[in-house]
PyMOL commands that place a pseudoatom at each C-alpha (Angstrom):
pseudoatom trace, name=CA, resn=UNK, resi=1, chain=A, elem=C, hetatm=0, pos=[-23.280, 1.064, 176.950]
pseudoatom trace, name=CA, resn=UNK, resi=2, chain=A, elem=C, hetatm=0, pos=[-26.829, 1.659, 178.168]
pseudoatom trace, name=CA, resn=UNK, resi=3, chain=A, elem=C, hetatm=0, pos=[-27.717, 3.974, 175.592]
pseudoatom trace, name=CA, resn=UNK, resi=4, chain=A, elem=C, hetatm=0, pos=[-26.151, 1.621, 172.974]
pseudoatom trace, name=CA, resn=UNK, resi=5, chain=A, elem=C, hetatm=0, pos=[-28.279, -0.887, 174.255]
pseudoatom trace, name=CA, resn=UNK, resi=6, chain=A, elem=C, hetatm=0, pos=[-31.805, 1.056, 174.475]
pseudoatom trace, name=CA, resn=UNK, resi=7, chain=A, elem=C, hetatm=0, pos=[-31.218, 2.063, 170.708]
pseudoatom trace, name=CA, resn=UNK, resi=8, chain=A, elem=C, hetatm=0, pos=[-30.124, -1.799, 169.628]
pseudoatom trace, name=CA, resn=UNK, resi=9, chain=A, elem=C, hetatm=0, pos=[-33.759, -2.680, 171.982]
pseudoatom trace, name=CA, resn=UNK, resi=10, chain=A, elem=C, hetatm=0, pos=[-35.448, -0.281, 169.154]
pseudoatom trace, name=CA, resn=UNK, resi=11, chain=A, elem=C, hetatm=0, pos=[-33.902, -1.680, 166.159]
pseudoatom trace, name=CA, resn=UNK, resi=12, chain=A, elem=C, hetatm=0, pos=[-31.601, 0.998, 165.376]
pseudoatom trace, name=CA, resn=UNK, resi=13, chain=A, elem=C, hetatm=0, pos=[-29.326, -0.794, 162.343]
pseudoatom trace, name=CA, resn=UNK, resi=14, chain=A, elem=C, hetatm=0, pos=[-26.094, 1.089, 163.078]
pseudoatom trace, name=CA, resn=UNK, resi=15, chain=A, elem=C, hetatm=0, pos=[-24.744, 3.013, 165.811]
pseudoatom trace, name=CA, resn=UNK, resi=16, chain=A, elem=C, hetatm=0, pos=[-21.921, 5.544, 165.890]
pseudoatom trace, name=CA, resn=UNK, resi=17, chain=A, elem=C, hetatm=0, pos=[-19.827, 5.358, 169.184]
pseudoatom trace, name=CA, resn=UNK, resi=18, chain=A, elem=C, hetatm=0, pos=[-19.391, 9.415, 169.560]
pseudoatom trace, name=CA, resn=UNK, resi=19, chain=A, elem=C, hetatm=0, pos=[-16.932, 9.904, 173.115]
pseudoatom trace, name=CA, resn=UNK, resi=20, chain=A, elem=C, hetatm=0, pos=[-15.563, 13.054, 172.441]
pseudoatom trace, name=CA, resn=UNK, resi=21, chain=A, elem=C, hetatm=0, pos=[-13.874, 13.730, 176.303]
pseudoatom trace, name=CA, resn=UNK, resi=22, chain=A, elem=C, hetatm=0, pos=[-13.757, 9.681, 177.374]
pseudoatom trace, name=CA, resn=UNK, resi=23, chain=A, elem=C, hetatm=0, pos=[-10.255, 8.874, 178.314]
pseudoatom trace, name=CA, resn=UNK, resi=24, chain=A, elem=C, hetatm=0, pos=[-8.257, 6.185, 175.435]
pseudoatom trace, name=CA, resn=UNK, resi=25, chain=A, elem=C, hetatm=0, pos=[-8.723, 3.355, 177.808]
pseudoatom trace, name=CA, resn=UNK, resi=26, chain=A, elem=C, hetatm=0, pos=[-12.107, 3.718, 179.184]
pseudoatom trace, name=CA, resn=UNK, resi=27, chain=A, elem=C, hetatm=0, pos=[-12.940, 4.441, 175.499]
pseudoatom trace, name=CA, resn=UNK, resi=28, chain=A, elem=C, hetatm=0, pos=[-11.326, 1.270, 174.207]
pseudoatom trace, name=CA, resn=UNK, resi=29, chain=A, elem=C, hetatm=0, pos=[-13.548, -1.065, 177.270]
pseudoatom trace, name=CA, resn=UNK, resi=30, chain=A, elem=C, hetatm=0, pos=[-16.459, 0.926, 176.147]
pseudoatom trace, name=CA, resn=UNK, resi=31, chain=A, elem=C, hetatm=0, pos=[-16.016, 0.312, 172.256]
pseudoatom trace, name=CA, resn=UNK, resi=32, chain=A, elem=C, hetatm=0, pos=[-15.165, -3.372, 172.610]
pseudoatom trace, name=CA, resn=UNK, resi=33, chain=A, elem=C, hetatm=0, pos=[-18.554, -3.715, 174.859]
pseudoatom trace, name=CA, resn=UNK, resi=34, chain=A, elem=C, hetatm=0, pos=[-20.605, -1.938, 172.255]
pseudoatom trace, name=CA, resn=UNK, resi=35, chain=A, elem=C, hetatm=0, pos=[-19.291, -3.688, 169.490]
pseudoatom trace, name=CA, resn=UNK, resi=36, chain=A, elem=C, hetatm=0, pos=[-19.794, -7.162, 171.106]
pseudoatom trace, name=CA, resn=UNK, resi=37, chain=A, elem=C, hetatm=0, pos=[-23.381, -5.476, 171.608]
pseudoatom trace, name=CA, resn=UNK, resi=38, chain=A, elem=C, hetatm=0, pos=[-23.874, -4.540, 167.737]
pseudoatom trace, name=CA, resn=UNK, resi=39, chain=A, elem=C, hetatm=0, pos=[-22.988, -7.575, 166.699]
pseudoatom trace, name=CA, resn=UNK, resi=40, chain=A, elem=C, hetatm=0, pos=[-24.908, -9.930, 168.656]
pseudoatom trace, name=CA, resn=UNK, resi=41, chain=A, elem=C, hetatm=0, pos=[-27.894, -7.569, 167.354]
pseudoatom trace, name=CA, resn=UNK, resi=42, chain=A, elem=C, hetatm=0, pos=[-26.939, -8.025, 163.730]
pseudoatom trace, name=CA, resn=UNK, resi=43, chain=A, elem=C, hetatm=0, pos=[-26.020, -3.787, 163.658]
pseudoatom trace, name=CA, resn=UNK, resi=44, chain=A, elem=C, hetatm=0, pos=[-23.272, -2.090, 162.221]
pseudoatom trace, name=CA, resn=UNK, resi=45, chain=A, elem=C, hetatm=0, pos=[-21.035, -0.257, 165.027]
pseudoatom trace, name=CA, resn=UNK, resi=46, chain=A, elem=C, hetatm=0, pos=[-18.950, 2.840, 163.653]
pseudoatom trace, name=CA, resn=UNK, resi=47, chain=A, elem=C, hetatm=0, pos=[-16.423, 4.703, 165.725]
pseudoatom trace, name=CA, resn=UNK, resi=48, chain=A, elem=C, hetatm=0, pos=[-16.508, 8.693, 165.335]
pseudoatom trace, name=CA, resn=UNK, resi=49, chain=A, elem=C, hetatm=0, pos=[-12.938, 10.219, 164.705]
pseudoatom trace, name=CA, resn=UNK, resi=50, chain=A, elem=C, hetatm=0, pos=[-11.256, 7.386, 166.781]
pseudoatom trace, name=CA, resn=UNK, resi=51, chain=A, elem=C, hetatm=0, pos=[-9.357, 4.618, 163.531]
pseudoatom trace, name=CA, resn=UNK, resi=52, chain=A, elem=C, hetatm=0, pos=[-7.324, 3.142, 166.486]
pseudoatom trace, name=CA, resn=UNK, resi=53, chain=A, elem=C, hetatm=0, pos=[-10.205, 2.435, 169.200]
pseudoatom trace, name=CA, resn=UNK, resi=54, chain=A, elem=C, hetatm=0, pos=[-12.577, 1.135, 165.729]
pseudoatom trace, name=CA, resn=UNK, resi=55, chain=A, elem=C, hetatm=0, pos=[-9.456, -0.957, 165.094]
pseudoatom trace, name=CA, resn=UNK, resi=56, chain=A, elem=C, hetatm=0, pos=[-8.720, -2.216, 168.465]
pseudoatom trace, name=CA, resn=UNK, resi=57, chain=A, elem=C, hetatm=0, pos=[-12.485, -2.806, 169.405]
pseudoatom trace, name=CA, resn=UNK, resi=58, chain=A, elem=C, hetatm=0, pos=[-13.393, -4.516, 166.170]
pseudoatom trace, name=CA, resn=UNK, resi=59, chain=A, elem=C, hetatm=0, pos=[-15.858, -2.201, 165.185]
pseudoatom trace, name=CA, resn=UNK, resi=60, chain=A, elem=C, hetatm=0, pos=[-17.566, -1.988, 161.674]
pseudoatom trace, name=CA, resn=UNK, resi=61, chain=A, elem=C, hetatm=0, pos=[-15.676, 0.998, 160.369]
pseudoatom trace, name=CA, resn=UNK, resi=62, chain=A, elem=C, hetatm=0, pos=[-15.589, 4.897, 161.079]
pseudoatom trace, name=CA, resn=UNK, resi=63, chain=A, elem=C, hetatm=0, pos=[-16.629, 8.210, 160.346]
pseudoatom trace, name=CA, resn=UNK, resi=64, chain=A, elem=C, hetatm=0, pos=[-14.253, 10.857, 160.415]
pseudoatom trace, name=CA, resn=UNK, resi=65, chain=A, elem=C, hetatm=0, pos=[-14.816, 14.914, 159.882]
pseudoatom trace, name=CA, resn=UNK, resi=66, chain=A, elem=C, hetatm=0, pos=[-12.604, 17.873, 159.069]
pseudoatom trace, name=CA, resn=UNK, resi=67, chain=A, elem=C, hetatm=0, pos=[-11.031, 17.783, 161.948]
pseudoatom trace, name=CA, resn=UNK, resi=68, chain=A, elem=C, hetatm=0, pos=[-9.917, 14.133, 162.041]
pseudoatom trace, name=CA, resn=UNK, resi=69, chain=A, elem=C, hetatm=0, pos=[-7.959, 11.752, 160.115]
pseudoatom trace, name=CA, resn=UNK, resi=70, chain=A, elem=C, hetatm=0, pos=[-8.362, 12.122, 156.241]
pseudoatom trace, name=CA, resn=UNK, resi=71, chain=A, elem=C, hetatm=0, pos=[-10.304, 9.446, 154.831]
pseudoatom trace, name=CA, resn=UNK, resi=72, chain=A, elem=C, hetatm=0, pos=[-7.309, 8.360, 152.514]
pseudoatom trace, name=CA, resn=UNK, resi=73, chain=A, elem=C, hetatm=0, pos=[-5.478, 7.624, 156.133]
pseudoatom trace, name=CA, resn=UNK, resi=74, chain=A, elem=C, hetatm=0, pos=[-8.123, 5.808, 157.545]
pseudoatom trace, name=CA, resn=UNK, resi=75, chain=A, elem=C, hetatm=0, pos=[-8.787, 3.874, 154.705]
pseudoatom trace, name=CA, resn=UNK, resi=76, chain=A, elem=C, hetatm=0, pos=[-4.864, 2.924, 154.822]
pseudoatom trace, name=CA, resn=UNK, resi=77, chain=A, elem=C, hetatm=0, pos=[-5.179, 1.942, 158.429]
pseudoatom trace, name=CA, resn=UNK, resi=78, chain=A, elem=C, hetatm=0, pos=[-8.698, 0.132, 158.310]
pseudoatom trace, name=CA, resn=UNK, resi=79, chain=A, elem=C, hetatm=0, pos=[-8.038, -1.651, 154.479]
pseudoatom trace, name=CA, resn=UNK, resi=80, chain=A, elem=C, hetatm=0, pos=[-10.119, -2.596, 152.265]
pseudoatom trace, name=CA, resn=UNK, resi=81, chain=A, elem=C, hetatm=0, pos=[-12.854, -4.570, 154.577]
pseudoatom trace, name=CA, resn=UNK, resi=82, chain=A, elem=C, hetatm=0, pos=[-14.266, -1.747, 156.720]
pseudoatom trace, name=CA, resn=UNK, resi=83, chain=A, elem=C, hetatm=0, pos=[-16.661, 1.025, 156.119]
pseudoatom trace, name=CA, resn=UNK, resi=84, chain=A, elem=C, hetatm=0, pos=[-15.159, 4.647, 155.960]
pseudoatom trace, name=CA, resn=UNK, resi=85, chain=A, elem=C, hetatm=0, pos=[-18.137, 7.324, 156.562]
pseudoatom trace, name=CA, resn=UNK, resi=86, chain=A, elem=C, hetatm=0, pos=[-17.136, 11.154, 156.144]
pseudoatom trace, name=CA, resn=UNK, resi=87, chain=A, elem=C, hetatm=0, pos=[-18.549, 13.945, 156.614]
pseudoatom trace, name=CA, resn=UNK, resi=88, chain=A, elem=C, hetatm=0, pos=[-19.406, 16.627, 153.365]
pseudoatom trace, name=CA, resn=UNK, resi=89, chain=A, elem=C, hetatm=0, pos=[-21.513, 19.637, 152.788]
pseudoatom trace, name=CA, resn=UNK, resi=90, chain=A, elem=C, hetatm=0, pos=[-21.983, 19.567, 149.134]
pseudoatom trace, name=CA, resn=UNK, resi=91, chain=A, elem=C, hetatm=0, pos=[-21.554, 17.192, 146.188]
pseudoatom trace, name=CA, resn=UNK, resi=92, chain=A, elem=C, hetatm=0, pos=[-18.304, 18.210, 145.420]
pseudoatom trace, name=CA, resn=UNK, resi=93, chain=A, elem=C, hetatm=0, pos=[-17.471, 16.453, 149.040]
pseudoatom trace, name=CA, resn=UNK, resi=94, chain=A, elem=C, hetatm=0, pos=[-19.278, 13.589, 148.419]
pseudoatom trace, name=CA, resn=UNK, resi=95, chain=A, elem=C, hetatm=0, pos=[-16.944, 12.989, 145.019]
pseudoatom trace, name=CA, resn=UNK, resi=96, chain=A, elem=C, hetatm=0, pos=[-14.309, 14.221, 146.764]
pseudoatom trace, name=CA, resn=UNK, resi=97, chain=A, elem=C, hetatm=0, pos=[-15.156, 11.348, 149.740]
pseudoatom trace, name=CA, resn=UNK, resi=98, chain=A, elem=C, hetatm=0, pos=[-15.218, 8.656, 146.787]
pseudoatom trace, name=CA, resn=UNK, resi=99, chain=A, elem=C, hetatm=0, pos=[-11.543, 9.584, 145.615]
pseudoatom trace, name=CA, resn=UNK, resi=100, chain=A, elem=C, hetatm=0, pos=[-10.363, 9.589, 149.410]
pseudoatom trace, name=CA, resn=UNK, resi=101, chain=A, elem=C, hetatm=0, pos=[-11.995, 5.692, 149.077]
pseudoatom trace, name=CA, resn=UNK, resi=102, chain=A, elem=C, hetatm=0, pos=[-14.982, 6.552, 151.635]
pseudoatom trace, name=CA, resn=UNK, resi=103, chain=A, elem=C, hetatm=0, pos=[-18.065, 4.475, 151.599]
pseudoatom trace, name=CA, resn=UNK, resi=104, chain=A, elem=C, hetatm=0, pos=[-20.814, 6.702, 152.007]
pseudoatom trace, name=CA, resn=UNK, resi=105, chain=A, elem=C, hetatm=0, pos=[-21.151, 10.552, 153.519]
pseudoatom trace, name=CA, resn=UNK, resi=106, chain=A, elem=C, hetatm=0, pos=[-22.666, 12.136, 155.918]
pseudoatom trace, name=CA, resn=UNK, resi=107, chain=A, elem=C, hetatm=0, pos=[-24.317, 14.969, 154.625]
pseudoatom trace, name=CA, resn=UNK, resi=108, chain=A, elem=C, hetatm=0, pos=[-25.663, 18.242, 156.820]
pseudoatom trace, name=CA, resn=UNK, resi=109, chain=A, elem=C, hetatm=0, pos=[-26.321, 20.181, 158.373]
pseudoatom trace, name=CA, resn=UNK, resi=110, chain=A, elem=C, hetatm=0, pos=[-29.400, 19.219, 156.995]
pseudoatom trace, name=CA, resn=UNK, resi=111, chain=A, elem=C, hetatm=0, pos=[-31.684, 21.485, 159.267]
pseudoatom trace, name=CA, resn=UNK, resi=112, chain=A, elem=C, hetatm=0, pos=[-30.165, 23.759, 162.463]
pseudoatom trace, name=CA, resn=UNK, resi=113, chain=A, elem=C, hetatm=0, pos=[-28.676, 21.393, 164.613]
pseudoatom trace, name=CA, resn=UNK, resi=114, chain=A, elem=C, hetatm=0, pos=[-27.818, 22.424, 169.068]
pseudoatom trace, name=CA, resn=UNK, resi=115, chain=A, elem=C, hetatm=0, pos=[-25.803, 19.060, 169.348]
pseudoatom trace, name=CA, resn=UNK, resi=116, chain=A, elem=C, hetatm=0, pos=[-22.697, 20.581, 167.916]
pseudoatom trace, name=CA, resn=UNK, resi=117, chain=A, elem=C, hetatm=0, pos=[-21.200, 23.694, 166.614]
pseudoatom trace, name=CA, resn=UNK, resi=118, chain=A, elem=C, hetatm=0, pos=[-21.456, 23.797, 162.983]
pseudoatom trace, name=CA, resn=UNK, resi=119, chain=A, elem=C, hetatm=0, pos=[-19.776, 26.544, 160.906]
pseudoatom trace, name=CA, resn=UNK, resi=120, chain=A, elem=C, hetatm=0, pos=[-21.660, 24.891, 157.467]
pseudoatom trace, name=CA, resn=UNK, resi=121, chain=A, elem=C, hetatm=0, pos=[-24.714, 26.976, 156.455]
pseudoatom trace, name=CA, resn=UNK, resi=122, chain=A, elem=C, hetatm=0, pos=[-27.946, 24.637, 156.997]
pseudoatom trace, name=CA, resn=UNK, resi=123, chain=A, elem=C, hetatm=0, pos=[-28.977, 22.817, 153.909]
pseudoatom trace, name=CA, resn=UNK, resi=124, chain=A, elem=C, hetatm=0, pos=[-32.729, 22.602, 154.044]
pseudoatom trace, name=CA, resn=UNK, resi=125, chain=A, elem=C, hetatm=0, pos=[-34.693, 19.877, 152.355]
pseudoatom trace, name=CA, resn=UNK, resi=126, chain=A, elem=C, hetatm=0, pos=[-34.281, 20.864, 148.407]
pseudoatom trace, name=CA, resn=UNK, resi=127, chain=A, elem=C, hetatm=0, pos=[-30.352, 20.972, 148.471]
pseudoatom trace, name=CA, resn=UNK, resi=128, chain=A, elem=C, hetatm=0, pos=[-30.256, 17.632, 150.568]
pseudoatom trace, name=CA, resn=UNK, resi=129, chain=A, elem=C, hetatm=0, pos=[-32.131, 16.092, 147.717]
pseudoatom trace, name=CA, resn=UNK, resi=130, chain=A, elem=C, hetatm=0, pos=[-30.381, 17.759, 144.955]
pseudoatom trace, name=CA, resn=UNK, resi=131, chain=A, elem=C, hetatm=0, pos=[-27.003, 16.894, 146.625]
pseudoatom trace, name=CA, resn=UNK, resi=132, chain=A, elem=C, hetatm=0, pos=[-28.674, 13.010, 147.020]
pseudoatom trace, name=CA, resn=UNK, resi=133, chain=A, elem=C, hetatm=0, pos=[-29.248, 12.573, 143.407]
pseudoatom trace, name=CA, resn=UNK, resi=134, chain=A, elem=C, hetatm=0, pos=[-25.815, 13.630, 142.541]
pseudoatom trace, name=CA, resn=UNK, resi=135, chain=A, elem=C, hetatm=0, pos=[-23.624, 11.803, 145.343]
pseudoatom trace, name=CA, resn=UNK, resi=136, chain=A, elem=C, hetatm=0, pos=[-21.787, 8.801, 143.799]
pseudoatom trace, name=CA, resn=UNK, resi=137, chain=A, elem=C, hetatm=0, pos=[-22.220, 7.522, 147.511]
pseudoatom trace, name=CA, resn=UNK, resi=138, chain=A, elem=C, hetatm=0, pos=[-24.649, 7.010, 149.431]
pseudoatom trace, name=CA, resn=UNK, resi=139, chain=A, elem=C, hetatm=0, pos=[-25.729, 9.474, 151.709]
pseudoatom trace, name=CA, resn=UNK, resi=140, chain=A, elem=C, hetatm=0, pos=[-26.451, 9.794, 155.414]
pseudoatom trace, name=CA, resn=UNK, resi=141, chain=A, elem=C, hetatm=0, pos=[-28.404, 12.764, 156.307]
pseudoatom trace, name=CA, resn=UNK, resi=142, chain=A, elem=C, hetatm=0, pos=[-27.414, 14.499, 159.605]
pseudoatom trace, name=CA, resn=UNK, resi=143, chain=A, elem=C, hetatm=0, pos=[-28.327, 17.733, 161.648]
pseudoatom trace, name=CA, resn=UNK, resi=144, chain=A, elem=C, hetatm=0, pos=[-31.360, 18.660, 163.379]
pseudoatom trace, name=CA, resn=UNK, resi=145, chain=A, elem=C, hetatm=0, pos=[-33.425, 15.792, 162.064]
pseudoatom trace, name=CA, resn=UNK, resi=146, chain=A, elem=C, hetatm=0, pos=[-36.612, 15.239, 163.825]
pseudoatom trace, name=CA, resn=UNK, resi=147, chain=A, elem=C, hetatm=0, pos=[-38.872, 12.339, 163.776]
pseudoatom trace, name=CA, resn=UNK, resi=148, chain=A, elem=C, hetatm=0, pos=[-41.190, 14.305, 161.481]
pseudoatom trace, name=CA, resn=UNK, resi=149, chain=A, elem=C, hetatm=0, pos=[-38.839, 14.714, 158.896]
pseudoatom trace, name=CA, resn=UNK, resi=150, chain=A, elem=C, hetatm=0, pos=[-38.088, 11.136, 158.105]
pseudoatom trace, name=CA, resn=UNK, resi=151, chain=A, elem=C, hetatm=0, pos=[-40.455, 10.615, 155.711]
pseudoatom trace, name=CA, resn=UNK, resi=152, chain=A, elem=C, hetatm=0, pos=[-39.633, 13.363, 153.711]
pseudoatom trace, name=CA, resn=UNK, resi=153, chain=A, elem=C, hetatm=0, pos=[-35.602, 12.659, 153.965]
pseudoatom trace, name=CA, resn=UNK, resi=154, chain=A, elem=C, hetatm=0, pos=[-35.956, 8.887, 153.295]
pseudoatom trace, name=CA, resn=UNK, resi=155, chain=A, elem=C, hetatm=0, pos=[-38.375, 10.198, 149.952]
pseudoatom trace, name=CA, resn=UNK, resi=156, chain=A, elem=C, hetatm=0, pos=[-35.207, 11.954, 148.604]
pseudoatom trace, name=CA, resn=UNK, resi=157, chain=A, elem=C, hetatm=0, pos=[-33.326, 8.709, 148.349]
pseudoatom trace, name=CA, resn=UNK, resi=158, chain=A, elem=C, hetatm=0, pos=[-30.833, 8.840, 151.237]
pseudoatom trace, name=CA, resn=UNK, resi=159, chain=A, elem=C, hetatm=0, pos=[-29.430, 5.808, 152.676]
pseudoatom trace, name=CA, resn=UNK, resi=160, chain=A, elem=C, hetatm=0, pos=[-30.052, 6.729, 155.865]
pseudoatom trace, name=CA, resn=UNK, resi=161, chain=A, elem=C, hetatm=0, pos=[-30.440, 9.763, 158.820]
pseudoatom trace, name=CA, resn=UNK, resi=162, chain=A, elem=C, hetatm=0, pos=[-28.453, 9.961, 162.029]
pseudoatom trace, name=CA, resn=UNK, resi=163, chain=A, elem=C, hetatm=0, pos=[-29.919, 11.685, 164.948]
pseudoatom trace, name=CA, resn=UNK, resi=164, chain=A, elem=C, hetatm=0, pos=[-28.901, 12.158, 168.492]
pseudoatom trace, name=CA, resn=UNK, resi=165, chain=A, elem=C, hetatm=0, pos=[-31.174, 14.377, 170.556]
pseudoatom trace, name=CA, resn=UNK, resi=166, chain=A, elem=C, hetatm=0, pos=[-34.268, 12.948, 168.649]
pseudoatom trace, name=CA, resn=UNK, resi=167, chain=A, elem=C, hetatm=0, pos=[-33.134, 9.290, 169.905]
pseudoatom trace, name=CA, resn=UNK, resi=168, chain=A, elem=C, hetatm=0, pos=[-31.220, 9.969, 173.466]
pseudoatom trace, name=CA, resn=UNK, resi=169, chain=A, elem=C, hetatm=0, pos=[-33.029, 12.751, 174.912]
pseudoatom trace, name=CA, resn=UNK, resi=170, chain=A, elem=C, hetatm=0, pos=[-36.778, 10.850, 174.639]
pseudoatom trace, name=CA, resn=UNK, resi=171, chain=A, elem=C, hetatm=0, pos=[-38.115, 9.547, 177.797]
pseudoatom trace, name=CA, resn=UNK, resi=172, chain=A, elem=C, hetatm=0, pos=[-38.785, 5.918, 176.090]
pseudoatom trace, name=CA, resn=UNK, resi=173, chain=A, elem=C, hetatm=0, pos=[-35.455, 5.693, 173.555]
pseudoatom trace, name=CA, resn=UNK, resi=174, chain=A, elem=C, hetatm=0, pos=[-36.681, 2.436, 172.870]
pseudoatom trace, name=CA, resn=UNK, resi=175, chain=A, elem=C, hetatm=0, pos=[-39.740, 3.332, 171.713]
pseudoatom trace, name=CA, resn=UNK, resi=176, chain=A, elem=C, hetatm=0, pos=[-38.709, 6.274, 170.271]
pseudoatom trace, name=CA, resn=UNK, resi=177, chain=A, elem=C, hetatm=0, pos=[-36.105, 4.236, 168.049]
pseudoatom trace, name=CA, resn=UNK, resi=178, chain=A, elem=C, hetatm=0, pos=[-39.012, 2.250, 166.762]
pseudoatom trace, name=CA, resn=UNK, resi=179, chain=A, elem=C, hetatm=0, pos=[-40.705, 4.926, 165.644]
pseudoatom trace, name=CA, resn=UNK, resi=180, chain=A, elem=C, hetatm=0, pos=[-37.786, 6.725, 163.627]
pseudoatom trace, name=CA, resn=UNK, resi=181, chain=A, elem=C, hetatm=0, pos=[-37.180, 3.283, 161.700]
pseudoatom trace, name=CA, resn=UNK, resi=182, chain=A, elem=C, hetatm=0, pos=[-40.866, 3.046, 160.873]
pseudoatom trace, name=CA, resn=UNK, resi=183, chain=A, elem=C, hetatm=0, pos=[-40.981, 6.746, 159.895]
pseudoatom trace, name=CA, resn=UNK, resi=184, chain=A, elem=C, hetatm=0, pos=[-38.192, 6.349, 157.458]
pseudoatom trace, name=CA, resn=UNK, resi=185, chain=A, elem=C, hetatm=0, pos=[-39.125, 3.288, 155.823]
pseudoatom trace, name=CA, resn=UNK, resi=186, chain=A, elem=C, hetatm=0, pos=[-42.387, 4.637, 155.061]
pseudoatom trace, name=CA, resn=UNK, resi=187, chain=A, elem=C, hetatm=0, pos=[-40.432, 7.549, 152.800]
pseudoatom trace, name=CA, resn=UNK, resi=188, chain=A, elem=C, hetatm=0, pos=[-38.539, 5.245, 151.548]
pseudoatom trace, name=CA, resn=UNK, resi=189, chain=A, elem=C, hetatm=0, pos=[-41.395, 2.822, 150.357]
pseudoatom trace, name=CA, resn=UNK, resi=190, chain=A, elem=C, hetatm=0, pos=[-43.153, 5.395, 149.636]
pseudoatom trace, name=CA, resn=UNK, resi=191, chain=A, elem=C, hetatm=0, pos=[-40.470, 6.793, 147.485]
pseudoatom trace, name=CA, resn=UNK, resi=192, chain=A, elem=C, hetatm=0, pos=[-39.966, 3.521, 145.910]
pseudoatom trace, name=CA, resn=UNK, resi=193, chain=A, elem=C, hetatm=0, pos=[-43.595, 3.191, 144.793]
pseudoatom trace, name=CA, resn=UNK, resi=194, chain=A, elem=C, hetatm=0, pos=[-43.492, 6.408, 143.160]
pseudoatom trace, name=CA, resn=UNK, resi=195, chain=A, elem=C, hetatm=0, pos=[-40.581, 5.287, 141.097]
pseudoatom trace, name=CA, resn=UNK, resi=196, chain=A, elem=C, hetatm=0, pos=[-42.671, 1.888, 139.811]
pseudoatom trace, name=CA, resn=UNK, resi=197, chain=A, elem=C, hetatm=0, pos=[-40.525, -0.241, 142.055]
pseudoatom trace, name=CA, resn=UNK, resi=198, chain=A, elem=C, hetatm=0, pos=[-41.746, -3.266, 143.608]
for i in range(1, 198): cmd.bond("trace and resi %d" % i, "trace and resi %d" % (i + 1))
show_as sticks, trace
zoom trace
């Protein structure tokens, strides 16, 4: 809950509730607290791998990976109002993702990544992009981002980056949310200019 609260102080716009070893019902008090927290921020609150505790605590929606539920079951659990995130490696994922009736992907590992074991060969910048420009979702780069590759990310066209060490580990998260947001939506405007947008 204190971390939750740090990044919602810094204007993060969603937050993933990851508690990979937390028991069900500690899990469930700590969900419905950082729901409550999301919304009274005006963020989005997704559950990672948990449907029932993102049920149960109200949240947002969920992400789920290879491991978890399919997407087609958690979209038959959560229904039609709730977001569905999954994780993909390639564009063939993403579409695949779209069929399953997800709402957007997380795509990675985008660069090498010491938060988790990932068997997925790293991406790099030029297939994230290519993969971007094909996804019939929108995409959420993940793995190994660092602040200094916002800009260049957000320029591809992705919806968004999620980051863990980059956030959680800095001595001011706060601060350091700030400055992710800004970074991005500088590539993004910047993106958007280049395209003639206004």
């Amino acid at each position: 809950m204190e971390k939750a609260t740090r990044l919602l102080a810094g204007g993060a716009r969603v937050v993933q509730l990851r508690m990979k070893r937390t028991p069900p019902r500690e899990g469930l008090a700590v969900a419905r607290e950082v729901v409550a927290a999301c919304r009274r921020a005006g963020a989005v609150c997704v559950v990672n791998d948990r449907v029932d505790l993102a049920l149960l605590a109200g949240a947002d929606g969920v992400h789920v990976g290879d491991e978890d539920l399919p997407p087609e079951a958690a979209r038959e659990l959560l229904g039609p109002g709730r977001l569905v995130g999954v994780t993909v490696r390639d564009v063939a994922g993403a579409r695949a993702a779209r069929e399953a009736g997800a709402d957007y992907v997380g795509l990675g590992p985008v660069f090498g990544t010491v938060t988790k074991q990932v068997s997925a060969p790293v991406l790099g910048l030029e297939r994230f992009a290519a993969v971007v420009r094909e996804s019939p979702l929108p995409v959420v780069g993940i793995g190994g981002v660092k602040l200094e590759d916002l800009p260049a990310l957000a320029a591809t066209g992705a919806h968004g980056v999620a980051v863990v060490s980059e956030a959680l580990l800095a001595e001011d998260i706060v601060e350091r949310v700030r400055h992710l947001s800004e970074a991005f939506d500088r590539g993004a405007r910047g993106a958007s200019l280049g395209r003639g947008d206004e």
